[in-house]
C-alpha positions, 0 to 999 in steps of 0.5 A, a space after each residue: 528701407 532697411 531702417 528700423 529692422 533690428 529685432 525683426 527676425 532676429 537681427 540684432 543692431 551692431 555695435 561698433 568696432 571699439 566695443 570688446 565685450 558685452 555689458 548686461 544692462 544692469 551692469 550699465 545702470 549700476 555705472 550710471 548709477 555709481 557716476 552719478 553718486 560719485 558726482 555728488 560725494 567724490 570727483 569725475 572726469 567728464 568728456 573724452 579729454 578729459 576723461 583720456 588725461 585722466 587714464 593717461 595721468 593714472 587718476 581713473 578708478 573706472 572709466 565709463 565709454 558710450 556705445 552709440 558715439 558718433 564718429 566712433 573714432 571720438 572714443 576708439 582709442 579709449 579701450 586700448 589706452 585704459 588696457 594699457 594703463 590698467 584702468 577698468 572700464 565699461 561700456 554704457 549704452 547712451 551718451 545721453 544718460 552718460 551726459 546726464 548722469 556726470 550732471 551737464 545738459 549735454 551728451 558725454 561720450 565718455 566719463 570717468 571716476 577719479 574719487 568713488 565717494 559713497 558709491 565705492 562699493 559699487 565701483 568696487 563690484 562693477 569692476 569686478 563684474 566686468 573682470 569676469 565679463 572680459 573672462 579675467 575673473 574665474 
């Protein structure tokens, strides 16, 4: 009966425990974008496994995590891990997109940049936008 709510007098849909900040979707569209352009011009991860022994390995420039995976159990360890690794993330808001944007047909939950290619410089300013972000900018 509550279905559909968000946005009604002001509420907001929650997003899940793992996400640790915001992401303005320009931000977001410039990650897909960039994803997108390192796919044809460098290298990507695509999948949680794939994308994990990636940041694990130390391979990933920036690693890209969807908010509306479902269980979020899938990618919750992701956040931490590329924390602890010193590897630049953010969030994008569709798996769906994030699917299409590494070039498979399906869903991704998560994807991640080993080579930038042409889209370095892009990788370079969504890094440090999600420096400030996270308050590490200033």
């Amino acid at each position: 009966m509550l279905r559909g709510v968000e946005g009604v007098c002001g509420l907001s849909k929650k997003k899940p425990f793992y996400v640790r900040f915001e992401v303005p979707p320009e931000v977001a569209e410039a990650s897909y974008e960039a994803l997108r352009l390192a796919r044809e011009t460098g290298s990507i991860k695509k999948g949680t496994n794939e994308t994990t022994k990636a940041v694990e390995r130390g391979l990933a420039k920036l690693t890209l995590i969807a908010e509306d995976v479902d269980p979020p159990e899938v990618v919750a360890h992701l956040p931490l891990l590329c924390e602890e690794r010193g590897v630049p993330y953010v969030y994008v808001p569709s798996k769906g997109r994030l699917g299409e944007a590494a070039g498979i047909n399906v869903s991704a939950a998560s994807a991640c940049i080993i080579e930038p290619g042409e889209a370095k410089d892009l990788v370079n300013e969504i890094i440090e936008r999600v420096k400030k972000l996270r308050g590490g900018g200033e």
